[in-house]
Chimera marker file (.cmm) of the C-alpha trace (Angstrom):
<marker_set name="trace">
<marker id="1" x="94.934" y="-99.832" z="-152.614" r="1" g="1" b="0" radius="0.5"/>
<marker id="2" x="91.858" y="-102.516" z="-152.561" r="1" g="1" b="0" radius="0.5"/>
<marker id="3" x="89.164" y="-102.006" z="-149.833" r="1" g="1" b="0" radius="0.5"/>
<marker id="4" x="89.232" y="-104.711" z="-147.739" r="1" g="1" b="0" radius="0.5"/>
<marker id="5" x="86.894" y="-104.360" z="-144.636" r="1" g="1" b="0" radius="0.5"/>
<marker id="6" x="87.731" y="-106.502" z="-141.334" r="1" g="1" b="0" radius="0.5"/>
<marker id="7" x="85.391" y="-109.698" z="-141.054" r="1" g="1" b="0" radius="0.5"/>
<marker id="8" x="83.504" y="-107.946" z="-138.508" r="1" g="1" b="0" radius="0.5"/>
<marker id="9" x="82.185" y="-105.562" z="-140.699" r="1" g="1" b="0" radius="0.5"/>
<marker id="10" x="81.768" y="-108.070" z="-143.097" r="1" g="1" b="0" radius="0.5"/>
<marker id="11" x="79.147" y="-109.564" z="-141.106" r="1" g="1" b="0" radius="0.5"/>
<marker id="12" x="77.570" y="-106.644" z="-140.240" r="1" g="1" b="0" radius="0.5"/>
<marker id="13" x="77.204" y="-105.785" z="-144.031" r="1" g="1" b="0" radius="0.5"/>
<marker id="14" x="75.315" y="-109.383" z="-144.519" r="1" g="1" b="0" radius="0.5"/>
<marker id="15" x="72.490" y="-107.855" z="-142.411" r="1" g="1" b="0" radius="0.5"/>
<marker id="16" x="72.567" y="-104.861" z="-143.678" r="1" g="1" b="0" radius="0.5"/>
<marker id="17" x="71.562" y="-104.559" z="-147.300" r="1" g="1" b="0" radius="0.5"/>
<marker id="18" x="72.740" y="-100.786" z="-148.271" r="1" g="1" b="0" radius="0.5"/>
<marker id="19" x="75.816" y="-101.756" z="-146.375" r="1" g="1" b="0" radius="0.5"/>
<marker id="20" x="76.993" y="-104.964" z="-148.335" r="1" g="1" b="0" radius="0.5"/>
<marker id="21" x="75.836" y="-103.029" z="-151.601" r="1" g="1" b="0" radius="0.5"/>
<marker id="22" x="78.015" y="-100.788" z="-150.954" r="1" g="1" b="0" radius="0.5"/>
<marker id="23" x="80.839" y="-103.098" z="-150.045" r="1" g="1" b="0" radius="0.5"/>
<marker id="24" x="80.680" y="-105.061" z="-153.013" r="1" g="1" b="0" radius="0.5"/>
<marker id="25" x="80.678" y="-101.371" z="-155.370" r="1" g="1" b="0" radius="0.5"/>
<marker id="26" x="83.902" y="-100.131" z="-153.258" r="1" g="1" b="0" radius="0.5"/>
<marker id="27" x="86.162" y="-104.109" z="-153.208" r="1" g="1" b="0" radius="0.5"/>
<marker id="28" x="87.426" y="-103.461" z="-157.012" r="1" g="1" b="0" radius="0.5"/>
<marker id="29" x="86.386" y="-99.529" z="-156.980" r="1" g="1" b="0" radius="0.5"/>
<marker id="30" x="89.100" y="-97.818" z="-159.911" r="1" g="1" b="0" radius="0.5"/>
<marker id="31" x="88.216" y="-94.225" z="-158.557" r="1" g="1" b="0" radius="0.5"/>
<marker id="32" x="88.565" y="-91.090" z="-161.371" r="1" g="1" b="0" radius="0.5"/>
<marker id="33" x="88.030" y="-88.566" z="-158.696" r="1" g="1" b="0" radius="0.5"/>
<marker id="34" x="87.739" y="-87.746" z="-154.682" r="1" g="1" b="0" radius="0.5"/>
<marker id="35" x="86.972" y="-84.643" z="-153.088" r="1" g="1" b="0" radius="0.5"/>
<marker id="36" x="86.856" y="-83.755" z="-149.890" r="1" g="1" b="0" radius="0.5"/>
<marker id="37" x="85.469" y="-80.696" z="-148.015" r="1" g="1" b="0" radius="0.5"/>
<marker id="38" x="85.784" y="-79.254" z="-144.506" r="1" g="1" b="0" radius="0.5"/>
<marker id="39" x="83.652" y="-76.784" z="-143.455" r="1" g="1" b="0" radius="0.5"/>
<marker id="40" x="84.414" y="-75.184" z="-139.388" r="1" g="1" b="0" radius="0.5"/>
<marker id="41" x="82.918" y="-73.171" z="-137.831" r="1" g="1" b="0" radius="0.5"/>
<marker id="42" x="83.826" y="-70.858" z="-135.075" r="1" g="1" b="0" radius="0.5"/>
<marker id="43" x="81.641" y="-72.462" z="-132.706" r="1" g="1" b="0" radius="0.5"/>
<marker id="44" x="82.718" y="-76.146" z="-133.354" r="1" g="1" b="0" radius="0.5"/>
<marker id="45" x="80.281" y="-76.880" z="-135.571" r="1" g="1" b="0" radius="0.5"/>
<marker id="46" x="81.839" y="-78.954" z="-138.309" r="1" g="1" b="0" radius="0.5"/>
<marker id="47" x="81.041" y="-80.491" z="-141.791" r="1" g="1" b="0" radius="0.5"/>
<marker id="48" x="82.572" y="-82.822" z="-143.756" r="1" g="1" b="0" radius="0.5"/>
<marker id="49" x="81.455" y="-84.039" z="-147.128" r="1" g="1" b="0" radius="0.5"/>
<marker id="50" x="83.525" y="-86.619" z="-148.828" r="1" g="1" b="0" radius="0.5"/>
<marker id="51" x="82.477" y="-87.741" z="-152.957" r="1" g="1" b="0" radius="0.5"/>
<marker id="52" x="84.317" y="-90.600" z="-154.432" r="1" g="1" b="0" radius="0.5"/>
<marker id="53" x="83.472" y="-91.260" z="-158.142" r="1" g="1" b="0" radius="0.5"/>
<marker id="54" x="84.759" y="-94.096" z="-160.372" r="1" g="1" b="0" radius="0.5"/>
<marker id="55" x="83.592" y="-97.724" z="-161.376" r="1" g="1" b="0" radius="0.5"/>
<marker id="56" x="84.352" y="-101.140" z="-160.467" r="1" g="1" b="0" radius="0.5"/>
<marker id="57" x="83.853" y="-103.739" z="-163.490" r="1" g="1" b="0" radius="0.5"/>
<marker id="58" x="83.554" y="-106.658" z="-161.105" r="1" g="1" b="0" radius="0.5"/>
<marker id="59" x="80.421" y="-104.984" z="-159.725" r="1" g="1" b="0" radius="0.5"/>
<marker id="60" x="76.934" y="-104.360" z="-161.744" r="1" g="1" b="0" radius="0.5"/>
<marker id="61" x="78.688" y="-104.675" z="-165.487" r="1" g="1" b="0" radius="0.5"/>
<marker id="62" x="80.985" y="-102.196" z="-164.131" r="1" g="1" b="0" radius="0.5"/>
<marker id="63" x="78.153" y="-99.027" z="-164.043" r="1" g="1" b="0" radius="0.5"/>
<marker id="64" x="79.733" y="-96.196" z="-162.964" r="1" g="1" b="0" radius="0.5"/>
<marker id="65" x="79.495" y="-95.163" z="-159.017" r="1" g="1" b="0" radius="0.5"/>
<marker id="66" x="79.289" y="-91.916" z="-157.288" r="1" g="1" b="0" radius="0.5"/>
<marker id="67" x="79.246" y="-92.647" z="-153.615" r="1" g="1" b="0" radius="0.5"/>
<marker id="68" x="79.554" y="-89.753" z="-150.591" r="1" g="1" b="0" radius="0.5"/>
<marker id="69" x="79.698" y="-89.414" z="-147.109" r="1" g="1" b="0" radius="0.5"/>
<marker id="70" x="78.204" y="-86.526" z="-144.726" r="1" g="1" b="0" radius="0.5"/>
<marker id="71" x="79.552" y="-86.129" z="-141.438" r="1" g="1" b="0" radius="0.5"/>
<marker id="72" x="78.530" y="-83.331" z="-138.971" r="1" g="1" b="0" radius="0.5"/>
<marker id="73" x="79.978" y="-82.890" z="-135.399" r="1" g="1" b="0" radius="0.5"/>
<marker id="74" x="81.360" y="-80.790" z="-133.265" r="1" g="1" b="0" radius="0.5"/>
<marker id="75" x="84.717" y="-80.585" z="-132.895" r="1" g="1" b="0" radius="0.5"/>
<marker id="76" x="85.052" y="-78.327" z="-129.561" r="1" g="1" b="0" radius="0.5"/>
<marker id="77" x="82.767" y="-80.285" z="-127.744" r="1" g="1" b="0" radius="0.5"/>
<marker id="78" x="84.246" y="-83.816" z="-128.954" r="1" g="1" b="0" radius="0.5"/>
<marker id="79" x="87.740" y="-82.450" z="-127.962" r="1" g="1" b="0" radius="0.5"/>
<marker id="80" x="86.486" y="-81.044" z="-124.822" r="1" g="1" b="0" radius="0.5"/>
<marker id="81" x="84.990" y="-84.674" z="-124.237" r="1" g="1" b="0" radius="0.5"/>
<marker id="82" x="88.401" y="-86.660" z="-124.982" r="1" g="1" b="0" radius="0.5"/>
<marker id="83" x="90.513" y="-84.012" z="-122.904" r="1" g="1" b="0" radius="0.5"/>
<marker id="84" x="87.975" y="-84.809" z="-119.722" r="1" g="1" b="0" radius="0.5"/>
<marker id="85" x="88.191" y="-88.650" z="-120.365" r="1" g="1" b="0" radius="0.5"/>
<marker id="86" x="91.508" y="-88.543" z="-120.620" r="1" g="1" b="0" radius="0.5"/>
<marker id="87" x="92.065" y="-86.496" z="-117.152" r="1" g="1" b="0" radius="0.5"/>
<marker id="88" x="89.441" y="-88.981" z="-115.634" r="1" g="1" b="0" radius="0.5"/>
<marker id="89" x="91.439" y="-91.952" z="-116.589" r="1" g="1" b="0" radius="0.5"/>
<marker id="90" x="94.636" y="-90.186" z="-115.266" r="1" g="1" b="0" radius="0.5"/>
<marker id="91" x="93.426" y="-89.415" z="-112.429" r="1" g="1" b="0" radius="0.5"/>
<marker id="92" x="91.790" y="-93.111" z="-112.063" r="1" g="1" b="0" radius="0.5"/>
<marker id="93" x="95.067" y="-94.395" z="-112.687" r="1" g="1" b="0" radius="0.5"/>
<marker id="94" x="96.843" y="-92.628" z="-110.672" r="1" g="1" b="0" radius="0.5"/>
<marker id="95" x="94.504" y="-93.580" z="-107.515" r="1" g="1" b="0" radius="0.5"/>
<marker id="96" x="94.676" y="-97.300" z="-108.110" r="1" g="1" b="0" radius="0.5"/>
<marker id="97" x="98.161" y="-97.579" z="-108.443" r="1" g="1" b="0" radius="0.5"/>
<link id1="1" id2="2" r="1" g="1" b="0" radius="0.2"/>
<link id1="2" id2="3" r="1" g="1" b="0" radius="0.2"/>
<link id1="3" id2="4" r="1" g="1" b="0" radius="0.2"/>
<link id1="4" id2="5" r="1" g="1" b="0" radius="0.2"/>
<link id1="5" id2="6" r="1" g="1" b="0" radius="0.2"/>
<link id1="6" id2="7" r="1" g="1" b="0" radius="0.2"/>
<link id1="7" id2="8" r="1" g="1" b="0" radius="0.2"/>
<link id1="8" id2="9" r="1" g="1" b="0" radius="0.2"/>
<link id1="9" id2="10" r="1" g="1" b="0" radius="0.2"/>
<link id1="10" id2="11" r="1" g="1" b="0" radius="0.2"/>
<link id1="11" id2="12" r="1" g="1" b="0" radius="0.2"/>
<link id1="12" id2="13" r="1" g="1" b="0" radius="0.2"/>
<link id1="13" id2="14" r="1" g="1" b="0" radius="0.2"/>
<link id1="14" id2="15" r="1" g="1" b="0" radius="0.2"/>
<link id1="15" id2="16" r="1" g="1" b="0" radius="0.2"/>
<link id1="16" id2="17" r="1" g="1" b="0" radius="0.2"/>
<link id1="17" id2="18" r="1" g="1" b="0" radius="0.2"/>
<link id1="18" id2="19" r="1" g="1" b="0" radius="0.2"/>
<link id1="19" id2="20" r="1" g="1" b="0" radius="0.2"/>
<link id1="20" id2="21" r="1" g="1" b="0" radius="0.2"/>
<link id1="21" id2="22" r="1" g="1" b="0" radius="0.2"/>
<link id1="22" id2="23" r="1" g="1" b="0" radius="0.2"/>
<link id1="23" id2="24" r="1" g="1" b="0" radius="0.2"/>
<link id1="24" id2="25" r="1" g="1" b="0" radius="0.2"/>
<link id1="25" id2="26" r="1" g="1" b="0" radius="0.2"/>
<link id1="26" id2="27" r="1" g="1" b="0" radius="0.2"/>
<link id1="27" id2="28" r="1" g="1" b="0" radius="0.2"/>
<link id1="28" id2="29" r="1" g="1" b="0" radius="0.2"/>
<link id1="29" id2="30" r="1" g="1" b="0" radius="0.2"/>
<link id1="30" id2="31" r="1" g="1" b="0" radius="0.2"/>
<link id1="31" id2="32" r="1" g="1" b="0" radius="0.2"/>
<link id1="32" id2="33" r="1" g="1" b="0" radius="0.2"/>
<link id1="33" id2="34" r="1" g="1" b="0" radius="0.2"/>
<link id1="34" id2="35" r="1" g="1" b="0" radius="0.2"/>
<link id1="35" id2="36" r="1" g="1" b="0" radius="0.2"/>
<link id1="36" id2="37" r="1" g="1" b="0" radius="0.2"/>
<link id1="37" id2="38" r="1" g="1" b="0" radius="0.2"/>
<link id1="38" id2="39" r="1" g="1" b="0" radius="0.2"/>
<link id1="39" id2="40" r="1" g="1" b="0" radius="0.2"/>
<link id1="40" id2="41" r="1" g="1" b="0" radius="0.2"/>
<link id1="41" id2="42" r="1" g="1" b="0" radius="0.2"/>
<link id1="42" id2="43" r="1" g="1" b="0" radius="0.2"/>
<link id1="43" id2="44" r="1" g="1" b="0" radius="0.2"/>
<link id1="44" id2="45" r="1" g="1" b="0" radius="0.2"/>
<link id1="45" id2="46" r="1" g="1" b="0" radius="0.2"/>
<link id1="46" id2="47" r="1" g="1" b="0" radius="0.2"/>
<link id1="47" id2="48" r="1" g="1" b="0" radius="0.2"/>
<link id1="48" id2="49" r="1" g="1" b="0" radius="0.2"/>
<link id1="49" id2="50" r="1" g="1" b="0" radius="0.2"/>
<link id1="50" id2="51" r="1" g="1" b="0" radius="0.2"/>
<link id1="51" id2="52" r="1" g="1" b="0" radius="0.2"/>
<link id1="52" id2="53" r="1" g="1" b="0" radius="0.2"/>
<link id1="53" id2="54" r="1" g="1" b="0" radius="0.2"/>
<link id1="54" id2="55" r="1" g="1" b="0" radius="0.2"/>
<link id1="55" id2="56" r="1" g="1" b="0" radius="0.2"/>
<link id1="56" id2="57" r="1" g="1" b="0" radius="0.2"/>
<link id1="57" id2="58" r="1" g="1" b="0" radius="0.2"/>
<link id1="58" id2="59" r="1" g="1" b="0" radius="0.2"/>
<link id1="59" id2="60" r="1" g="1" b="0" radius="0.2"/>
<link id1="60" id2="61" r="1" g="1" b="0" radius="0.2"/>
<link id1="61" id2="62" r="1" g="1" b="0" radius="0.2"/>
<link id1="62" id2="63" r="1" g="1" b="0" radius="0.2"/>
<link id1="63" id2="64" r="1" g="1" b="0" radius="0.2"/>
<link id1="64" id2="65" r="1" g="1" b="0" radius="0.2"/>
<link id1="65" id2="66" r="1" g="1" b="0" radius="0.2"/>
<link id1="66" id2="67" r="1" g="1" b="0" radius="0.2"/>
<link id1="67" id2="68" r="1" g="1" b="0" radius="0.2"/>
<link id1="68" id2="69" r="1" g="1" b="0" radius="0.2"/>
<link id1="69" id2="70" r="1" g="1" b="0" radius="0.2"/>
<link id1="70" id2="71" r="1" g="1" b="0" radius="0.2"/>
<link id1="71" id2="72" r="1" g="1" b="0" radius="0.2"/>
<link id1="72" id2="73" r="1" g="1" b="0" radius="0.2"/>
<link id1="73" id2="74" r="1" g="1" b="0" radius="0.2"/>
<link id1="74" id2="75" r="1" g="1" b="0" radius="0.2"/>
<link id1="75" id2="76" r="1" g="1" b="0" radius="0.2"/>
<link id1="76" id2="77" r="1" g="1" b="0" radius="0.2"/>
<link id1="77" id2="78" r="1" g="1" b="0" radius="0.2"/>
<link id1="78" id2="79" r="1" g="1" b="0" radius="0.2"/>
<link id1="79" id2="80" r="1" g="1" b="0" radius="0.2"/>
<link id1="80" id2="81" r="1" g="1" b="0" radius="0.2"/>
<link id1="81" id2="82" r="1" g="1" b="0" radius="0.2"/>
<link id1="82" id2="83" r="1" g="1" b="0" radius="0.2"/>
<link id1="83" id2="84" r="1" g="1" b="0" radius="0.2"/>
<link id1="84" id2="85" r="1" g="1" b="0" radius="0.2"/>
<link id1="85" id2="86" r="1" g="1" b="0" radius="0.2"/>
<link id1="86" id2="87" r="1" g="1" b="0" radius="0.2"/>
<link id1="87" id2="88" r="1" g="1" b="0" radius="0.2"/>
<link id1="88" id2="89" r="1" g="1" b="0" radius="0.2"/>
<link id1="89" id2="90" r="1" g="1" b="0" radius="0.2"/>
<link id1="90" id2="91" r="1" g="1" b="0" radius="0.2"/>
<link id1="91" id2="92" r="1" g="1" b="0" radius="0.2"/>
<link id1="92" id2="93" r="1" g="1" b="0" radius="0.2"/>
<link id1="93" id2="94" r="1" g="1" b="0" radius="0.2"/>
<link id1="94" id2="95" r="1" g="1" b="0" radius="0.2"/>
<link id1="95" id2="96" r="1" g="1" b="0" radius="0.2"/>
<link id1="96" id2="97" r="1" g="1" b="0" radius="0.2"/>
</marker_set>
């Protein structure tokens, strides 16, 4: 599967160096290994760390690339926040209809 990201984001890589760098290192990215960790805990709090490895020989005479992601959040109070949105927009709906 090539990475192909939507022309919006395309233009907000051109103003953003690190982001277009690492657009052009993931278009042609032949990956030799992914891993992915989860880490929850009991109050919500939640990590996930994502490593992709490999190379793309379109990009930078094909050097290899290790590229990761970090993302902390947490998931009790995000799913606390959808389940009132969603209630408020029932209960919006319901009124103007």
């Amino acid at each position: 599967m090539k990475f192909q990201p939507t022309p919006e984001l395309r233009n907000v890589a051109k103003r953003t160096p690190g982001l277009d760098t690492a657009f052009k290192a993931l278009e042609n990215l032949q990956y030799s290994q992914l891993n992915i960790g989860v880490d929850y805990q009991p109050d919500g709090s939640t990590r996930l760390n994502t490593r992709l490895k490999g190379l793309n020989p379109d990009w930078n005479a094909g050097q290899r690339i290790e590229f990761g992601i970090n993302i902390e959040e947490n998931l009790l109070q995000l799913i606390k926040a959808l389940q009132y949105t969603n209630k408020l927009t029932r209960s919006l709906e319901k009124r103007y209809r």
